[in-house]
C-alpha positions, 0 to 999 in steps of 0.5 A: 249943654254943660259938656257941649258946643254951648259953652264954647264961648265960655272956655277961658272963663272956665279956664281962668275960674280953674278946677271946682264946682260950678253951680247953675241955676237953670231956673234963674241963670244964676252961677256959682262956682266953689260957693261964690256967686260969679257973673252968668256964664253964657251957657247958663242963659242958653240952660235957662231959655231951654228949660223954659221954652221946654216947660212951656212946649209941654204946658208944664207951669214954671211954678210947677218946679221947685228947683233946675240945678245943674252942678259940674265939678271941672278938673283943669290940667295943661297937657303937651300935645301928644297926650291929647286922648280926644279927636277934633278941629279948632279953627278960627276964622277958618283956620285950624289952630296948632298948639303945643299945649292944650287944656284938659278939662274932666267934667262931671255934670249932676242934674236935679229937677224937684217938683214937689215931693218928685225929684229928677237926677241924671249923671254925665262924666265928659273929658274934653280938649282944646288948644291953649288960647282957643277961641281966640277973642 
């Protein structure tokens, strides 16, 4: 959800934040970023509805979990558009947005779930692209 269509609305949250770490709580919603608690970002509410909507859809107890995390550590650069090197649309209220410039952003996700003495990882990298003031509020 980190490095897809769920954190759209968060982009220039993540843009003003800049390259770091953030860090999400999958069990609260709670957010850090390089350390700092920052307000909840929007995917964090949608990270904590699934977890819990998954747990009960296979009857696991909330309890059951120790911890949820997910950590993303964000590298933001500005680049001209012709160095974009990922395909896509941006639109606003159906219409396609041009930009010059465009937000780069290299992401690495690591997840970790803990139960008890079981601990569950998983790694995904994204490199994702969009114009310079999209969405547009």
């Amino acid at each position: 959800m980190l490095c897809g269509w769920r954190q759209i609305q968060d982009k220039p949250r993540l843009v003003e934040l800049g390259s770091g770490t953030l860090e999400v709580d999958a069990l609260s919603g709670a957010c850090a970023f390089n350390g700092s608690q920052i307000s909840p970002l929007g995917v964090a509410t949608d990270l904590r509805v699934w977890l819990h909507e998954d747990l009960g859809a296979h009857s696991i107890p909330i309890s059951a979990l120790d911890s949820a995390r997910v950590r993303a550590d964000l590298s933001f650069s500005e680049i001209a558009a012709p160095e974009r090197t990922t395909t896509g649309e941006f639109y606003v209220r159906g219409r396609s947005q041009r930009s010059v410039s465009w937000h780069r952003c290299r992401v690495r996700c690591k997840s970790e779930v803990v139960s008890g003495p079981d601990v569950y990882t998983s790694e995904f990298s994204d490199l994702e692209e969009w114009p310079l003031g999209w969405p547009a509020a």
